[in-house]
C-alpha positions in Angstrom: 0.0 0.0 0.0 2.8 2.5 1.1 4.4 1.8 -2.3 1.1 2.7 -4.2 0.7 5.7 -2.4 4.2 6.9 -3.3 3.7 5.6 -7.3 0.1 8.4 -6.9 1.8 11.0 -5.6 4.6 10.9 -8.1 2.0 10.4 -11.1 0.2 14.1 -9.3 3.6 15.7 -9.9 4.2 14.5 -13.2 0.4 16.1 -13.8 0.9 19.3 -12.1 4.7 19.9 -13.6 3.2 20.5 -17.1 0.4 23.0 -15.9 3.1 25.2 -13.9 5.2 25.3 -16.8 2.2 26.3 -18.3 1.5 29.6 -16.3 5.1 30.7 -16.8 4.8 30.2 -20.2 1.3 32.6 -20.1 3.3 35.2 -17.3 6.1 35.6 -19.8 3.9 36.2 -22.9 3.0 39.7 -21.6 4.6 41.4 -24.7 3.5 44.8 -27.3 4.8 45.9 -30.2 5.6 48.7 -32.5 4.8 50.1 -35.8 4.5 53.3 -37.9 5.7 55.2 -41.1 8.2 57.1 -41.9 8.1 59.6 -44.3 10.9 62.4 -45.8 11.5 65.9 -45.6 9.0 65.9 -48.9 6.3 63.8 -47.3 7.5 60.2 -49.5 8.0 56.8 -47.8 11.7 56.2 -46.5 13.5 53.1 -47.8 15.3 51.6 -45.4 18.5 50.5 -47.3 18.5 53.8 -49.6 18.3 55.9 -46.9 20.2 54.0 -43.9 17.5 54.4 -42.0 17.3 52.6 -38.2 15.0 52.5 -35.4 16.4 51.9 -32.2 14.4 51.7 -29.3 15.7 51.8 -25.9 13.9 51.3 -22.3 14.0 53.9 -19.6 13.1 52.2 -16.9 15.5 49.7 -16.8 18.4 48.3 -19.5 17.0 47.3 -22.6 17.6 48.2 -26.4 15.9 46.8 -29.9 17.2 48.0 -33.3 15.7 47.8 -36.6 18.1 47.6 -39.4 17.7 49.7 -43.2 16.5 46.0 -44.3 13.9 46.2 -42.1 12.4 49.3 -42.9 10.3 49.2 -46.1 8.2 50.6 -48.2 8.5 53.6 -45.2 7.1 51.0 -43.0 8.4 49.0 -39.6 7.4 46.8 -36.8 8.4 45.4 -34.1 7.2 43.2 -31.8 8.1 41.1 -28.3 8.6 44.0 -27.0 7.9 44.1 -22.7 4.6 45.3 -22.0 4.3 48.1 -19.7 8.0 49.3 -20.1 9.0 53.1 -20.8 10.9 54.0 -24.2 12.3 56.2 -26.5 11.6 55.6 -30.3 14.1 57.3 -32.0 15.1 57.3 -36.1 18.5 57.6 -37.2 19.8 58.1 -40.8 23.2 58.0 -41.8 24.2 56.8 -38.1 23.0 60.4 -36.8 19.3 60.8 -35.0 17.0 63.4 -37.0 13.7 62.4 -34.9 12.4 60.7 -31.7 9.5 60.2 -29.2 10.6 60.1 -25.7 8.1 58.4 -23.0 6.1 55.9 -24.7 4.6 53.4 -22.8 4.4 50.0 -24.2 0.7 48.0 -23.9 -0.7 44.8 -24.5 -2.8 44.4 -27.5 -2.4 45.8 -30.8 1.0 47.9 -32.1 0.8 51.1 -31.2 1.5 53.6 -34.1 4.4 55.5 -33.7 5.4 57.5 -37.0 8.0 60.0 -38.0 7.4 62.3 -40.6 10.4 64.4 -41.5 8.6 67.1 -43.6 6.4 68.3 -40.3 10.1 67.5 -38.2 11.3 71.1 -38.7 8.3 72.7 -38.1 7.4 70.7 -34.7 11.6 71.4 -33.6 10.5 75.1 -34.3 7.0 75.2 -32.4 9.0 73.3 -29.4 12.0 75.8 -29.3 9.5 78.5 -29.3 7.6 76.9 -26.5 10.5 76.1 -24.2 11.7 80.3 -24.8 8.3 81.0 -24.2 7.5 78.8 -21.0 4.5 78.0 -23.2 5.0 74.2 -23.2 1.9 72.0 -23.0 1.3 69.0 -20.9 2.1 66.9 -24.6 4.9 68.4 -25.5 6.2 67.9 -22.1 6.1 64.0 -22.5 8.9 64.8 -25.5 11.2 67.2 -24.0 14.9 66.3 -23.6 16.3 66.6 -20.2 18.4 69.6 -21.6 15.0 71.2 -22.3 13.5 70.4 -19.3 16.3 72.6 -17.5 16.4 75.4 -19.9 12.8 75.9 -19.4 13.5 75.7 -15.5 16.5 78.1 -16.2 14.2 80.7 -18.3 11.0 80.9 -15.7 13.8 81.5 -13.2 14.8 84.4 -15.4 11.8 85.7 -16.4 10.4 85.4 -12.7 13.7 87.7 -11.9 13.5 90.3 -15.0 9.7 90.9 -13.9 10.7 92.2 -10.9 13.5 94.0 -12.3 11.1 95.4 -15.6 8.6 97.3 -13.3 10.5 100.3 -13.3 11.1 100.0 -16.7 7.5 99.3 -17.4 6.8 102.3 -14.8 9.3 105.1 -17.0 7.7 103.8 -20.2 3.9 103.8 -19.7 4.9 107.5 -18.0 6.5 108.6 -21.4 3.8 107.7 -23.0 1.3 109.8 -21.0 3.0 112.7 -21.4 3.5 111.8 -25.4 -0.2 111.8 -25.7 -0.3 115.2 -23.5 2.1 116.5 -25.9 3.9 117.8 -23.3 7.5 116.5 -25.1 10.4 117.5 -22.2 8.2 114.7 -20.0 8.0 112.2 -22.9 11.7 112.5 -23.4 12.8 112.2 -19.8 10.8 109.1 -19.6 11.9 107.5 -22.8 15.4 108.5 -21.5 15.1 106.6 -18.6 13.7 103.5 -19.7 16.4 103.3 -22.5 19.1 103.3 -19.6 17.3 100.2 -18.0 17.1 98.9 -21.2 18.9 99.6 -24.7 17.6 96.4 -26.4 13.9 97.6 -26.6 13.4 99.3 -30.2 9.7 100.5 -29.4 11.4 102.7 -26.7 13.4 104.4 -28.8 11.3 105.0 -31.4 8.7 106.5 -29.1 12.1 108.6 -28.1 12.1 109.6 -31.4 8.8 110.9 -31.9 9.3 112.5 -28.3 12.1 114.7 -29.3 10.6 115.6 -32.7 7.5 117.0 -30.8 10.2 119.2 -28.6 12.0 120.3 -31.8 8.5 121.6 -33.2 8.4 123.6 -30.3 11.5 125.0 -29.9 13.5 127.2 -33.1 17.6 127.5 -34.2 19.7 125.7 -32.4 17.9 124.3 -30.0 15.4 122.7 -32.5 18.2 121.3 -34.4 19.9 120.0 -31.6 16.7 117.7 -31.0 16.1 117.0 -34.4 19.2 115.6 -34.3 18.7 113.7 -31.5 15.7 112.3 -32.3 17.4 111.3 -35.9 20.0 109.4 -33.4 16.9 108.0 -31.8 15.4 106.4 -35.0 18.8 105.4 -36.2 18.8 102.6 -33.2 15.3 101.6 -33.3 16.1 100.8 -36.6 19.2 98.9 -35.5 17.2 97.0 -33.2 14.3 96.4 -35.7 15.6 96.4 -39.4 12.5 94.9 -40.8 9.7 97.1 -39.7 8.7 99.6 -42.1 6.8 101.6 -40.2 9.9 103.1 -38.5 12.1 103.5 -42.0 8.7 105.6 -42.7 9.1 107.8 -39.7 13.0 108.3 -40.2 12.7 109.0 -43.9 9.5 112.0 -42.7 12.1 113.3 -39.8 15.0 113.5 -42.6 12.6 115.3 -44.8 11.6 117.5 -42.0 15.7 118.2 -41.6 16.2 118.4 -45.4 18.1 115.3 -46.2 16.0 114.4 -49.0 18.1 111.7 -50.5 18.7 110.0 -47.0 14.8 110.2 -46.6 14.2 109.1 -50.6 16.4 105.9 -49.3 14.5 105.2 -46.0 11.6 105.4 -48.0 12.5 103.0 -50.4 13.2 100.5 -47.9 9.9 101.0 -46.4 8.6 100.2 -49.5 10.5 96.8 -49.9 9.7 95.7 -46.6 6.0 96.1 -47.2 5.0 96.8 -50.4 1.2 97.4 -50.5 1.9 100.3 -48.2 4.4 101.6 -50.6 2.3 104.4 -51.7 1.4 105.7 -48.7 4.9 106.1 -47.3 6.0 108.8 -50.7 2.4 110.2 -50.1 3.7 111.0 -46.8 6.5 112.3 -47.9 5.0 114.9 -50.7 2.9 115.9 -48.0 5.7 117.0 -45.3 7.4 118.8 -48.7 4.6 120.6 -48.8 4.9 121.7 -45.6 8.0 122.8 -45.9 7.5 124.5 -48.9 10.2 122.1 -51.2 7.3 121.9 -53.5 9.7 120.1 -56.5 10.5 117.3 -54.1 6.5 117.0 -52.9 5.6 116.7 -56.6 8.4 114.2 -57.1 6.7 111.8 -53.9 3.5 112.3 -55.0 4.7 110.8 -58.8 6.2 108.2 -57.7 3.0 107.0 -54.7 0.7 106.9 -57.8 3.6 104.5 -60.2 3.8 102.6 -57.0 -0.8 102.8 -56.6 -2.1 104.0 -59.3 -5.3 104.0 -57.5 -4.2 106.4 -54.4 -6.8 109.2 -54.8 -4.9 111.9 -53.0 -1.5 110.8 -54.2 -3.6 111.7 -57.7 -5.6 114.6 -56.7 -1.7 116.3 -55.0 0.5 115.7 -57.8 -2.0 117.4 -59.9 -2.0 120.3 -58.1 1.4 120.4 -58.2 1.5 120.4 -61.9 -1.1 123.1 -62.2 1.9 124.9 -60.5 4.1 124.2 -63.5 1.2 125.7 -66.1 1.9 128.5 -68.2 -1.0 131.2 -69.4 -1.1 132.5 -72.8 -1.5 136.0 -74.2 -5.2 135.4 -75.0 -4.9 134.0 -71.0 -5.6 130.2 -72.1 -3.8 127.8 -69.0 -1.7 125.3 -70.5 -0.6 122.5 -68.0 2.4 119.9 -68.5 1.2 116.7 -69.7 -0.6 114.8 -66.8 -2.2 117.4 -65.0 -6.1 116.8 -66.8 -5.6 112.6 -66.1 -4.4 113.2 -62.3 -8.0 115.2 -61.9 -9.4 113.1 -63.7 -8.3 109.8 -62.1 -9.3 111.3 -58.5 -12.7 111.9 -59.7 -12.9 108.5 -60.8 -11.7 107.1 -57.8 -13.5 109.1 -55.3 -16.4 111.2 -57.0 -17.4 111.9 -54.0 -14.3 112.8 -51.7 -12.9 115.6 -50.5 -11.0 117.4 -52.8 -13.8 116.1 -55.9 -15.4 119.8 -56.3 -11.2 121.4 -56.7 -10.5 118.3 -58.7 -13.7 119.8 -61.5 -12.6 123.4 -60.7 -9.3 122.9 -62.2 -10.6 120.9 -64.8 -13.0 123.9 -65.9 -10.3 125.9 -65.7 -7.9 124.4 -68.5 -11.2 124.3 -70.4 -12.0 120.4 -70.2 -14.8 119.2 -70.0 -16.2 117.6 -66.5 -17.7 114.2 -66.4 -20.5 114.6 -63.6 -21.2 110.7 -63.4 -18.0 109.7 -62.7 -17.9 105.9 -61.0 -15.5 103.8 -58.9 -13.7 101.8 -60.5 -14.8 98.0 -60.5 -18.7 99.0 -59.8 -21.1 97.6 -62.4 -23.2 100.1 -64.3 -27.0 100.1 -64.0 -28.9 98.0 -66.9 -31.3 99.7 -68.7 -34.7 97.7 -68.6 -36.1 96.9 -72.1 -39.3 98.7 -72.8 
């Protein structure tokens, strides 16, 4: 009997042995896997081989790395699977031994791959958008799961910094917001005080200098000889470094060319202008309008006409760039014995043109006066252009 009892309890083990082999087998079987595409800079599948293209994927939480070769790349495809489920990675893509794209922080489940691709043409732009977050302090909670550890502690580094230049800014903030209340008072010593100050604290801020600018230009109109030149010339210096600090905005080349005018540099102004009108040409008439119109002003009526030419080859379509040049070539007209006006060629299409474009405006009633006056005749129905003309019904 003893015998029998041993040969039973030997045949259980033998039974149980397979089963527990069994549950390993299921407890090691916990395993996900990876997939995507990859694409180029131009948005085509990436071939493995042609390109040298790798995945390698390595585990955070502990030591672990996978590699897939160029060979198995293709078509712009991979996979990979047995990889442990519920592990950390980083999915990174190298080509030509040297990374140009990775996901940090991906957690591996059970089930189906999880889709992991790399497109190369949206790479630069997504670098761009993250470097601009991380300056900004602007990441989001998704972009956070990607950063680098070197981005992690520049963005710690910069809200350090910008916590410390807030404190240190309020007194910039306070002499600037005080220049410009006395700027809009007009009350120009104030404004350039204030301007003055903040420039101290800081001399990498163009919009304070060019509010400097305008400040001393408002003391030179009230001041006259030397002491209006003196900040004329200051506020030229003035727009000189806004520019500096701000080469691409055209609004300031526009108010330095206007301030040169005002000092009688014409050509200096001519080139400012110009600029202007590179940087943004639909505004390119607007900025020599503004110039014929301080020449005007200052009575350099040959120069005004001049601007006013070239804001209507630049738009043909500015009214009063129209309606001013022709009343500077009525200036050029010569009278006859019998006491006939004759003006230079030009002068009847610039009325004209203004009466077409704005029938209606301002300066429409001079525009037909001086059209009388060289004896032409006046259209009284004149329309915008681009506006459809009434159709007559048929009787």
């Amino acid at each position: 009997m003893l015998a029998l009892a041993k040969s039973l309890v030997k045949r259980k083990s033998l039974i149980l042995l397979p089963c527990t082999l069994l549950l390993a087998g299921a407890a090691l079987a916990q395993t996900g896997a990876l997939e995507g595409d990859i694409k180029d800079e131009n948005g085509k599948p990436i071939d493995g081989v042609k390109a040298n293209a790798k995945i390698l994927i390595d585990r955070k939480d502990i030591k672990g790395h996978w590699e897939l070769k160029p060979k198995d790349i293709k078509k712009g495809h991979y996979f990979h699977a047995g990889l442990p489920a519920g592990a950390t990675v980083r999915v990174s893509l190298e080509i030509d031994g040297k990374e140009v794209d990775a996901v940090d922080n991906v957690r591996l489940r059970l089930g189906d791959p999880q889709p992991i691709n790399f497109d190369l043409s949206q790479n630069k732009a997504r670098q761009q958008e993250m470097q601009k977050a991380v300056e900004t302090g602007t990441v989001t909670k998704e972009m956070e799961r990607s950063l680098t550890p070197e981005q992690k502690a520049a963005i710690e580094k910069q809200n350090k910094e910008r916590s410390a230049a807030m404190q240190k800014n309020k007194a910039l903030n306070d002499a600037f917001n005080a220049g410009q209340e006395a700027k809009a008072l007009k009350n120009w010593d104030a404004a350039v005080a204030a301007f003055e100050k903040a420039a101290e604290m800081d001399a990498t801020q163009h919009v304070i200098f060019a509010n400097l600018a305008e400040s001393y230009a408002g003391v030179a109109s009230t001041k006259t000889g030397a002491d209006a030149q003196t900040a004329t010339d200051k506020g030229l210096v003035a727009f000189q470094k806004a520019i500096e600090l701000k080469p691409d905005d055209a609004a300031y080349h526009n108010n330095y060319a206007l301030a040169l005018a005002k000092a009688k540099k014409f050509t200096e102004a001519q080139a400012e202008l110009t600029k202007a009108a590179q940087i943004d040409p639909p505004q390119a008439g607007k900025y020599y309008y503004n110039l014929g119109a301080v020449l005007v002003n200052t009575g350099q009526a040959d120069p005004a006409g001049e601007a006013f030419k070239k804001a209507i080859e630049l738009d043909p379509n500015y009214a009063d760039a129209q309606y001013q040049y022709g009343i500077y070539l009525i200036g050029k007209a010569t009278t006859t014995p019998d006491g006939k006006i004759v003006p230079p060629a030009g002068t009847k299409e610039a009325f004209e043109k203004y009466l077409q474009l704005k029938p209606d405006g301002p300066f429409a009633e001079p525009s037909k006066a001086m059209l009388a006056s060289m004896g032409a005749t006046v259209e009284t129905n004149f329309e915008k252009p681009g506006s459809k003309r009434p159709t007559k019904k048929k009787q």
